[in-house]
LUMZA-97479 format. One line per 10 residues: number of its first residue (from 0); for each residue x, y, z of N, C-alpha, C, O. Coordinates in pm, whole numbers. Example, Ala and Ser with C-alpha at 12.3 -4.5 7.8 and 13.67 -1.06 7.14 Angstrom:
0> 1319:-569:780:1230:-450:780:1320:-330:780:1424:-332:846 ~ 1285:-225:708:1367:-106:714:1290:3:787:1341:114:804
//
This chain:
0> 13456:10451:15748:13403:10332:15680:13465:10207:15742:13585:10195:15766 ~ 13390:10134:15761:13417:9982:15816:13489:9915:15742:13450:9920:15625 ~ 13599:9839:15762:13683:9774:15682:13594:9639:15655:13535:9578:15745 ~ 13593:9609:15544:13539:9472:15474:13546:9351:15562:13640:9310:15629 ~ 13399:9291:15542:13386:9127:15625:13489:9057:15548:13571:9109:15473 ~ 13470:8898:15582:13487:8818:15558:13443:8759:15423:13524:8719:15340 ~ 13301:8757:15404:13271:8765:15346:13232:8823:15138:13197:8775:15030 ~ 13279:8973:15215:13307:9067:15148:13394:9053:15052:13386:9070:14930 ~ 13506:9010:15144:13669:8975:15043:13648:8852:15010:13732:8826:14924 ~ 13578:8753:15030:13567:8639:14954:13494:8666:14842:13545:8626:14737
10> 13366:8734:14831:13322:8737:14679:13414:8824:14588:13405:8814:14466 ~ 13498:8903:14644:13590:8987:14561:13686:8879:14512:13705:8860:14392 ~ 13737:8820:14593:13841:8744:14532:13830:8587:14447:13905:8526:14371 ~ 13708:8565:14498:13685:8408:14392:13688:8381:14343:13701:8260:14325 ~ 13678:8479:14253:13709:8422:14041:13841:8423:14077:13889:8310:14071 ~ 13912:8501:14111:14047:8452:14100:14147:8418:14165:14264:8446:14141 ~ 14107:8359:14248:14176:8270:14329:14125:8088:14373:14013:8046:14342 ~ 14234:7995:14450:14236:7886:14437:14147:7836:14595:14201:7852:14705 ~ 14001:7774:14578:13944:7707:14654:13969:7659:14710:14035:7569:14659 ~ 13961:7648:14840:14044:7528:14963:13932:7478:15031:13883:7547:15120
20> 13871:7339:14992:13784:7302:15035:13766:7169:15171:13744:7050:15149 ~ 13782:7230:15298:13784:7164:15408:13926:7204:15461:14017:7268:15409 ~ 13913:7143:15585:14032:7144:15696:14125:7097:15623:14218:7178:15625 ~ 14167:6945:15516:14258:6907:15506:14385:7020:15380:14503:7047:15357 ~ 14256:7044:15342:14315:7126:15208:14377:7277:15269:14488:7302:15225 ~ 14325:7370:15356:14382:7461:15443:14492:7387:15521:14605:7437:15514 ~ 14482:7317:15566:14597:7276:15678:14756:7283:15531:14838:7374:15529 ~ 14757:7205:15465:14836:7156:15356:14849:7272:15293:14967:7293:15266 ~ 14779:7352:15260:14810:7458:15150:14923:7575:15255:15023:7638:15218 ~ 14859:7568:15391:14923:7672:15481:15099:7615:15489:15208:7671:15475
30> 15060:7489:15516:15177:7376:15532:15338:7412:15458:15451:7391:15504 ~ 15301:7468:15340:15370:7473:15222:15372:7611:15172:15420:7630:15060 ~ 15331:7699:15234:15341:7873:15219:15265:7924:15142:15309:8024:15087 ~ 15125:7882:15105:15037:7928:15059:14995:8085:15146:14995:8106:15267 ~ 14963:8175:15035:14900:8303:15065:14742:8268:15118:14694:8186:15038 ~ 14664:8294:15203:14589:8269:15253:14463:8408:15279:14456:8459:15391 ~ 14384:8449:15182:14355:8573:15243:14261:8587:15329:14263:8678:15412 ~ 14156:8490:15320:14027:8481:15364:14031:8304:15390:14086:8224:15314 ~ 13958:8272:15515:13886:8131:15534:13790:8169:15661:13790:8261:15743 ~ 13721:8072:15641:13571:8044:15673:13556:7943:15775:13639:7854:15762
40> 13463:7924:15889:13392:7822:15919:13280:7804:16003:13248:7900:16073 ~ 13210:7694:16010:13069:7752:16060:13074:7691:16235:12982:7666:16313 ~ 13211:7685:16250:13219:7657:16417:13352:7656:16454:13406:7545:16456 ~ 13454:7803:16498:13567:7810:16511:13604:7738:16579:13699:7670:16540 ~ 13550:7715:16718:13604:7600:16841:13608:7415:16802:13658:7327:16872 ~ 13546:7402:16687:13552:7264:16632:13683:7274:16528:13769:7185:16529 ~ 13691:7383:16441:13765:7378:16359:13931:7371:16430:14022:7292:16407 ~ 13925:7487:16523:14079:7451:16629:14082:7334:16738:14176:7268:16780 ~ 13992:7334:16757:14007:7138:16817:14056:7034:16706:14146:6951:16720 ~ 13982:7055:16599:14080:6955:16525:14252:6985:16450:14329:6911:16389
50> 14258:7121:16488:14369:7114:16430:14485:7124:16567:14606:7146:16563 ~ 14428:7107:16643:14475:7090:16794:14542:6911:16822:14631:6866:16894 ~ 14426:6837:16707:14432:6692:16724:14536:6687:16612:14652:6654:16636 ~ 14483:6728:16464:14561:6654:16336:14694:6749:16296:14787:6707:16227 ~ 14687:6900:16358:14805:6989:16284:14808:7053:16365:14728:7146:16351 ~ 14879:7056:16478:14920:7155:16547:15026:7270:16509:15049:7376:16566 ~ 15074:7224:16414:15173:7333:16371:15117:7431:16280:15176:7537:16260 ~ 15015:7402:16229:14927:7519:16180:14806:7582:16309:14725:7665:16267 ~ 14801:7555:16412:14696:7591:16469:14713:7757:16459:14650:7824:16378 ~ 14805:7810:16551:14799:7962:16580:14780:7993:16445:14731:8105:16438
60> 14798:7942:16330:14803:8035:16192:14660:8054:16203:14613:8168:16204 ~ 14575:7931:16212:14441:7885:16169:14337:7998:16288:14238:8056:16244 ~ 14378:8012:16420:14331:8089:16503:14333:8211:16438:14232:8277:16462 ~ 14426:8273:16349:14463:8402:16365:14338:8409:16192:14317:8524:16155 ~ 14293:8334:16135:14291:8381:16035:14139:8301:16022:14049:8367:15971 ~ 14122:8219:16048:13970:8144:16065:13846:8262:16096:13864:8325:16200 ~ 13757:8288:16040:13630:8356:16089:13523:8297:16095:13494:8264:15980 ~ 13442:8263:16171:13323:8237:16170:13186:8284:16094:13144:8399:16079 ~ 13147:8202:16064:13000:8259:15984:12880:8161:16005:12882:8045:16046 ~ 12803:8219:15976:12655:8129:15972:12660:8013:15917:12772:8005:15866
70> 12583:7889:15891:12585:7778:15791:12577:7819:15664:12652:7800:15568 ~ 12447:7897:15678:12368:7927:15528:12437:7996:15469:12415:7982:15349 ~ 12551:8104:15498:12657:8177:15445:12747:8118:15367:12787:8149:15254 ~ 12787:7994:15469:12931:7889:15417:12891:7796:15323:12981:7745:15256 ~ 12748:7755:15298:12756:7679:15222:12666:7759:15084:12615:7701:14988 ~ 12667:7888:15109:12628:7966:14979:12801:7989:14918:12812:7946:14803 ~ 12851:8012:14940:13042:7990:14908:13099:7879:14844:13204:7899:14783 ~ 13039:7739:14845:13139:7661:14829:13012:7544:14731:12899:7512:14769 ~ 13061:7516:14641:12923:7423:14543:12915:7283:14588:12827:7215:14534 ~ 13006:7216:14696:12949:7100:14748:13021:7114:14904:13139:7092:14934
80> 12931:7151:14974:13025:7166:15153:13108:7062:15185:13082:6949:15144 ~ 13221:7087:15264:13278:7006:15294:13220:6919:15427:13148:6992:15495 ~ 13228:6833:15461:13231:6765:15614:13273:6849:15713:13198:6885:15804 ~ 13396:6886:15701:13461:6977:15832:13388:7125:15801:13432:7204:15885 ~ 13310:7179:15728:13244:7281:15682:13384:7415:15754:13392:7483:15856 ~ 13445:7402:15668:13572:7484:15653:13586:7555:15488:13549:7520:15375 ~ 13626:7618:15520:13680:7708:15377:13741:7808:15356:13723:7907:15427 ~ 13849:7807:15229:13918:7928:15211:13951:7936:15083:13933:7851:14996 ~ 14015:8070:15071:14062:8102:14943:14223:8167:14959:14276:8243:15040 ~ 14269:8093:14837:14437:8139:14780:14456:8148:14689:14401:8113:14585
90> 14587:8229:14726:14651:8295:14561:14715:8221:14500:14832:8223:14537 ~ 14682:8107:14368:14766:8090:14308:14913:8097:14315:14964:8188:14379 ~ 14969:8030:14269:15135:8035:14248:15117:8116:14137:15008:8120:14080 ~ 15238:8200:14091:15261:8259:13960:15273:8135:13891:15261:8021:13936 ~ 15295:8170:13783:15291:8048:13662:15478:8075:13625:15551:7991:13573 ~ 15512:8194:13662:15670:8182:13608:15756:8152:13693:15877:8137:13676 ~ 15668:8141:13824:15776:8066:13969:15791:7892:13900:15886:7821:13868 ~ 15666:7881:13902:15672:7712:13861:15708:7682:13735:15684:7565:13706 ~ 15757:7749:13648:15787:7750:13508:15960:7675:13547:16027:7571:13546 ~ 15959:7820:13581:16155:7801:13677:16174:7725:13756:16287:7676:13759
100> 16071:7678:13856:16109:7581:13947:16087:7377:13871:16106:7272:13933 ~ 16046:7396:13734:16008:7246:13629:16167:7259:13563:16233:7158:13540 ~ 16202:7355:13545:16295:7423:13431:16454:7437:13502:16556:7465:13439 ~ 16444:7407:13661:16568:7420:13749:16625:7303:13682:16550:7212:13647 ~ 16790:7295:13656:16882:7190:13695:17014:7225:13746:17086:7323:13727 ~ 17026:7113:13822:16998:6972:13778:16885:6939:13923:16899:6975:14040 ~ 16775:6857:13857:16664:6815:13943:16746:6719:13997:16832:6643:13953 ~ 16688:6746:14122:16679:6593:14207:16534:6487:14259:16522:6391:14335 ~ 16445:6561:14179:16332:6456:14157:16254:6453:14017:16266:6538:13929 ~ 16189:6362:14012:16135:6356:13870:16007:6495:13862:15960:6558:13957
110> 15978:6509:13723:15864:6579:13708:15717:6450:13625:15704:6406:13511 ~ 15648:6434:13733:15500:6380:13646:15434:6433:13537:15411:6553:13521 ~ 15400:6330:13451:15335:6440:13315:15202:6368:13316:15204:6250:13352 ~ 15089:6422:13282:14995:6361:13304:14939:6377:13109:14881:6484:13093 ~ 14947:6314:13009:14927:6355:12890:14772:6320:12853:14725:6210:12824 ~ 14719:6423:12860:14586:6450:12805:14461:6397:12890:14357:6364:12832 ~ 14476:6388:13039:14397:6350:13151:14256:6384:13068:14225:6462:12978 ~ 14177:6267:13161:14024:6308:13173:13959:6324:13285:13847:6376:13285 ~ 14021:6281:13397:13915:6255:13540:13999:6363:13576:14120:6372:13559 ~ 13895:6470:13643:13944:6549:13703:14001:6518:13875:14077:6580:13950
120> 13941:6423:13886:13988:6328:14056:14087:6252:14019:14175:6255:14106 ~ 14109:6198:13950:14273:6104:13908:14358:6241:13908:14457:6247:13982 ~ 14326:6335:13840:14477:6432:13826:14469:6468:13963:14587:6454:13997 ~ 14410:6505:14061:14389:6532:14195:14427:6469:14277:14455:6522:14384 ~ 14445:6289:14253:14505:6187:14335:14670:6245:14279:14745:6304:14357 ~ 14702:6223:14161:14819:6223:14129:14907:6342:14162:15030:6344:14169 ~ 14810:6457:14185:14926:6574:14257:14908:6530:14347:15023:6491:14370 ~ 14823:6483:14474:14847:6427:14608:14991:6352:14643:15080:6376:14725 ~ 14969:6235:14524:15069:6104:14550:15222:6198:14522:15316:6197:14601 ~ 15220:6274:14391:15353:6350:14360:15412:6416:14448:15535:6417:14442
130> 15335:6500:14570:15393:6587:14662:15439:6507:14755:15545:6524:14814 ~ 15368:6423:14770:15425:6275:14905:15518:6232:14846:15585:6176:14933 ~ 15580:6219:14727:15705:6137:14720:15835:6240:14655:15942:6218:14598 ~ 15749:6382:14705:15854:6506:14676:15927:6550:14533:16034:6603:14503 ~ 15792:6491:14449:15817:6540:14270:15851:6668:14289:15809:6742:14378 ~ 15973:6707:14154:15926:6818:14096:15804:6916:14096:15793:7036:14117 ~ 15726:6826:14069:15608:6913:13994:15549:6818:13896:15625:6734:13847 ~ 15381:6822:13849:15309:6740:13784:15193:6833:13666:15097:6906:13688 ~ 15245:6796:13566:15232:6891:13437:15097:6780:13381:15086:6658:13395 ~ 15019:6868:13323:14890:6814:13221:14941:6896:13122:14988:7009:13135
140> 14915:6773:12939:14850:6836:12831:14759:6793:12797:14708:6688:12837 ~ 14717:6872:12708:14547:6895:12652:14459:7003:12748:14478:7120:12783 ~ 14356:6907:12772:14259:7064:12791:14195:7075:12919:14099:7151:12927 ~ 14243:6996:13041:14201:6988:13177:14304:7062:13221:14417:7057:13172 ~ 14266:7139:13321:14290:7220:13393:14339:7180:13524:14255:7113:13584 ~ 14474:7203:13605:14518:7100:13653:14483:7165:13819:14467:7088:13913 ~ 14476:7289:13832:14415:7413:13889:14223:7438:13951:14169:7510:14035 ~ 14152:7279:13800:14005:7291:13830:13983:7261:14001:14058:7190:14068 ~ 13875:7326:14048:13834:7302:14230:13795:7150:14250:13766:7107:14362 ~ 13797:7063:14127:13739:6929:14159:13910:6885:14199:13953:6848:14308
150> 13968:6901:14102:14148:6848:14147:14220:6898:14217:14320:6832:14243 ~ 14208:7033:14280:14255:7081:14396:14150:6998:14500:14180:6947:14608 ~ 14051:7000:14451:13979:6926:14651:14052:6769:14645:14085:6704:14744 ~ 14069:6723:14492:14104:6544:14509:14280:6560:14584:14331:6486:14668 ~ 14349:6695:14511:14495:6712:14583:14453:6715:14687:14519:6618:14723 ~ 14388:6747:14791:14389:6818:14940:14457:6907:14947:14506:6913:15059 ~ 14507:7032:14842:14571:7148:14900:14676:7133:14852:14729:7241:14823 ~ 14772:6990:14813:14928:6963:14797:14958:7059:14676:15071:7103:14659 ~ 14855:7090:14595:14893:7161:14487:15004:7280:14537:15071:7334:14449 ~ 15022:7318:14663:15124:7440:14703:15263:7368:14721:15371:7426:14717
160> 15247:7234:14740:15375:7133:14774:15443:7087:14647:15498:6977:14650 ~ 15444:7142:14561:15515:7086:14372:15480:7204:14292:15415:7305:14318 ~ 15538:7165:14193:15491:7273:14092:15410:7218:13952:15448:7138:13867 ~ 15253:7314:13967:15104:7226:13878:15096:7304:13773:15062:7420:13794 ~ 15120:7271:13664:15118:7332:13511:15043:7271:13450:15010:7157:13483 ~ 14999:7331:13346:14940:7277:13205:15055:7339:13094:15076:7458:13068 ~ 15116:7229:13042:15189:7282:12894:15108:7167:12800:15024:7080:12824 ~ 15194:7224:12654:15254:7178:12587:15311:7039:12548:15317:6990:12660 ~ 15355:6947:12467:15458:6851:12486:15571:6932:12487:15661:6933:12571 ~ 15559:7008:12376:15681:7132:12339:15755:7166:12393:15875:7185:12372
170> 15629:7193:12551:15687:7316:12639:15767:7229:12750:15851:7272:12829 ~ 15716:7085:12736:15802:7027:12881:15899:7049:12915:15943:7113:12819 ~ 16004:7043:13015:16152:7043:13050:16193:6926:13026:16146:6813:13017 ~ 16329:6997:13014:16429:6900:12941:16464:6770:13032:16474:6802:13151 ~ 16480:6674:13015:16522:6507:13071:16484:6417:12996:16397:6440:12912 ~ 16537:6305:13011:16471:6177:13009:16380:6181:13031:16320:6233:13125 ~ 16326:6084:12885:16107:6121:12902:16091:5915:12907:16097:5831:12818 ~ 16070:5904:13056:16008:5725:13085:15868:5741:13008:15811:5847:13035 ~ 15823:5683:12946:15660:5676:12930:15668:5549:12932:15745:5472:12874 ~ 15535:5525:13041:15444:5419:13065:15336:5386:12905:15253:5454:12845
180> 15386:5269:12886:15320:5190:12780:15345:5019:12783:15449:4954:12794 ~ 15226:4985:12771:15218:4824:12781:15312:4751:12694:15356:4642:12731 ~ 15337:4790:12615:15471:4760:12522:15625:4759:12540:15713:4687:12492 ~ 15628:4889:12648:15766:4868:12694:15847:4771:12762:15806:4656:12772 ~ 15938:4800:12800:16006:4707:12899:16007:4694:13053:16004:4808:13099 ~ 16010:4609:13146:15993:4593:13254:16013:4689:13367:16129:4697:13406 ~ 15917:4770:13433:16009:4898:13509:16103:4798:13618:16175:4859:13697 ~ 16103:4702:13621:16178:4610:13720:16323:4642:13727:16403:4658:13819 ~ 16329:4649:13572:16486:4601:13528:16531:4738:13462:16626:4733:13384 ~ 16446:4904:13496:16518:5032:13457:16531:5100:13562:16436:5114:13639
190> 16673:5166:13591:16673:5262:13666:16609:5380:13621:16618:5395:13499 ~ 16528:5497:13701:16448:5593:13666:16574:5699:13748:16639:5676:13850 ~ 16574:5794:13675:16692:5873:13745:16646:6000:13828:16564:5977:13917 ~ 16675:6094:13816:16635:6206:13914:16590:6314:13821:16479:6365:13833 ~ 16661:6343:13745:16599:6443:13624:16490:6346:13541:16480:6379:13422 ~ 16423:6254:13572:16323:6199:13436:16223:6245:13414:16182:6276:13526 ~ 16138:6278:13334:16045:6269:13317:15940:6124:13284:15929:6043:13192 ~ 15884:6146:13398:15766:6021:13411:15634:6082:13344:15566:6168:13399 ~ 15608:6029:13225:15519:6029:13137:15403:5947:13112:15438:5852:13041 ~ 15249:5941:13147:15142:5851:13170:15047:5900:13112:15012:6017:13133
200> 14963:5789:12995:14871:5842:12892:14763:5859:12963:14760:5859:13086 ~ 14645:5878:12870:14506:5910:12936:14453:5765:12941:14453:5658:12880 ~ 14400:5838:13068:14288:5677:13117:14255:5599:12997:14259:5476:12986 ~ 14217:5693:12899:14120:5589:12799:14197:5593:12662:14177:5492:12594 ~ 14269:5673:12615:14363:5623:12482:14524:5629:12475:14600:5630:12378 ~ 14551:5635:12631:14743:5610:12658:14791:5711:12592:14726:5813:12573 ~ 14910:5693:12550:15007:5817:12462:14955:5886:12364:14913:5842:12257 ~ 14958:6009:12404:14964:6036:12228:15060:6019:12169:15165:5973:12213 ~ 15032:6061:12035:15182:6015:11901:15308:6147:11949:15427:6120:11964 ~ 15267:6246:11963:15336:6351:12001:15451:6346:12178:15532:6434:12207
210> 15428:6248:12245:15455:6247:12367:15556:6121:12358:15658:6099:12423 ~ 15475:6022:12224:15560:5908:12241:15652:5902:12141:15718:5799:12129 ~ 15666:5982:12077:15781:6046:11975:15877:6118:12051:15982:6145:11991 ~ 15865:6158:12173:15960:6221:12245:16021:6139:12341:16124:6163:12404 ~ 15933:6015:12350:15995:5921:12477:16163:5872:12451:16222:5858:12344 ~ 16201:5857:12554:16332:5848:12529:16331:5645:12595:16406:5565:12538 ~ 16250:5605:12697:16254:5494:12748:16078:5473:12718:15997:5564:12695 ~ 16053:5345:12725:15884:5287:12688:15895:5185:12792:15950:5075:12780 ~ 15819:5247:12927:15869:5108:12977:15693:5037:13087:15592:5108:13093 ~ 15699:4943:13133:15551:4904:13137:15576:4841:13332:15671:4788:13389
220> 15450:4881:13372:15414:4825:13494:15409:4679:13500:15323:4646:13418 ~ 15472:4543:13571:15412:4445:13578:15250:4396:13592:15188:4410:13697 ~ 15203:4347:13493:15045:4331:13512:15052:4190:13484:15134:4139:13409 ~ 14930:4108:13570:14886:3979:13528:14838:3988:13401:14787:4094:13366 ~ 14846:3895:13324:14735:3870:13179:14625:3925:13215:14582:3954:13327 ~ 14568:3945:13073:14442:3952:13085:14349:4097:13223:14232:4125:13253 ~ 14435:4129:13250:14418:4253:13369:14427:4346:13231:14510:4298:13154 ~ 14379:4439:13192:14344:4548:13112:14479:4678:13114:14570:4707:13036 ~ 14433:4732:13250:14523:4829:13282:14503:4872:13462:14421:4838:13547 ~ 14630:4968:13465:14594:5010:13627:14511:5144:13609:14489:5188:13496
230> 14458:5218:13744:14376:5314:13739:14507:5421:13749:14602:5382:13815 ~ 14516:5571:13677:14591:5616:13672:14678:5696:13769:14784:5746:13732 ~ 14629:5707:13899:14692:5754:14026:14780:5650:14048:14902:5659:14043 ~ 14669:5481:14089:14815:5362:14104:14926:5323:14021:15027:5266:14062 ~ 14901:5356:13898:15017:5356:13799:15140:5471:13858:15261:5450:13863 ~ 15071:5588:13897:15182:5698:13928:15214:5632:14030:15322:5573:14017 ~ 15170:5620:14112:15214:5540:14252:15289:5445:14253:15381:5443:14335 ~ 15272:5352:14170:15377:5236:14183:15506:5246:14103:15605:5174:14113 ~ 15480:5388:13992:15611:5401:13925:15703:5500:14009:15823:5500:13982 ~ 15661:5573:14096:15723:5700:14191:15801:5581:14275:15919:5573:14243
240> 15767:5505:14355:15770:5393:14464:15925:5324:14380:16037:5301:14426 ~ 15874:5307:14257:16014:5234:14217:16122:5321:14187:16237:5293:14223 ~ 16097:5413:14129:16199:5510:14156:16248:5577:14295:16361:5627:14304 ~ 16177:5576:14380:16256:5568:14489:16307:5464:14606:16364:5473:14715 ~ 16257:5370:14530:16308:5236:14594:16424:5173:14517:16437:5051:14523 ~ 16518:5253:14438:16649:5264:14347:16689:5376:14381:16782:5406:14307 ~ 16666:5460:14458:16807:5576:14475:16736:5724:14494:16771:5828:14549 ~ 16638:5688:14433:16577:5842:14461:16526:5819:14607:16556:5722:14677 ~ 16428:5944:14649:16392:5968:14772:16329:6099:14826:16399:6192:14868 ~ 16205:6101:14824:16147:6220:14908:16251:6271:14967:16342:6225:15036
250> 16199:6454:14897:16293:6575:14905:16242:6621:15010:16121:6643:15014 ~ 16307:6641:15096:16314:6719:15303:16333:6867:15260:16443:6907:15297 ~ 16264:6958:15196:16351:7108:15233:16438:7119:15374:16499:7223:15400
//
């Protein structure tokens, strides 16, 4: 008996495993020791030319594991094709690696909390921005899924670079809880430390009562008058930036 296509093991494994949609999201997921079982593309010699140009340090991986297929194949696989018409599938992290790795101390970077997200592309920017400035790890509560294929394609893959949970308030780890609220005090004038928890409401109704009962600091982005609010990736962004523009600093394994 013929050992299984490409193909083959991709419909076996899809329900349960994590979508990697395009070159950038494979390159990044490999980047960071993602399990890799199966990927796809509908022109191997384009796909290693570019990683010849943008990632050479993944190329031989990408040679050894890239298969070719038809168009009509690759884009029966994937519910909106990518540009680089690339694709793959991975295994999840366990959930009790990243449990332990939110739950390690003493941290030397913050953990992001994202409390009760709605855009599944904002939580997708915000694990992006978190792995670039070498978070912990970036936790959702409520009922988005931090894991959905719309926020892994907005991560590009970084989801393997931090550790991506859905808890609880309950369940968070222990630190200093900063929450962002227009009410607080100036992030100008707080140091954000290394164990904190950086805490940011939902796009559309901020804290809950449960998150801001736990805050330990309330502290607020500089905004002009009359400016409403920031969009919730640049809020993470400009609060990560100040915390490491005071002492912290992207973690180098």
């Amino acid at each position: 008996m013929s050992a299984p296509g490409p193909l083959d093991v991709w419909h076996k494994l899809a329900d349960t495993s994590v979508l990697l949609d395009g070159f950038h999201a494979l390159k990044h997921a490999l980047r960071f020791g993602a399990e890799v079982p199966v990927a796809v593309t509908t022109d191997r010699a384009a796909a290693l030319a570019l990683a010849d140009e943008l990632a050479p340090d993944v190329r031989n991986t990408l040679d050894a594991l890239l298969t070719q297929v038809p168009a009509p194949a690759y884009r029966s696989l994937v519910p909106r094709p990518h540009p680089t018409e690339i694709a793959a599938l991975a295994v999840r992290p366990s959930r009790a690696a990243n449990l332990d790795r939110l739950a390690r101390t003493p941290r030397i970077a913050p953990v992001v909390v994202l409390d009760n997200p709605r855009n599944l592309g904002n939580a997708g920017a915000v694990i992006r921005l978190a792995a670039g400035f070498g978070a912990t790890g970036v936790v959702t509560t409520g009922t988005l899924d931090p894991w959905h294929p719309t926020v892994v394609r907005g991560g590009a893959g970084l989801h393997f670079a931090t550790a991506v949970e859905r808890l609880t308030v309950a369940e968070l780890p222990s630190g200093p809880v900063f929450a962002l609220d227009p009410e607080g005090e100036d992030i100008r004038g707080t140091k954000i430390t290394d164990d904190a928890i950086l805490a940011f409401g939902s796009e559309r109704s901020g804290l809950s009562a449960d998150l801001r009962a736990r805050a330990d600091h309330l502290v607020a982005l500089p905004m002009r008058p009359q400016v409403s609010s920031y969009n919730l990736a640049t809020s993470v962004a400009m609060t990560l930036y100040h915390w490491s523009a005071t002492g912290g600093a992207p973690h180098v394994p």
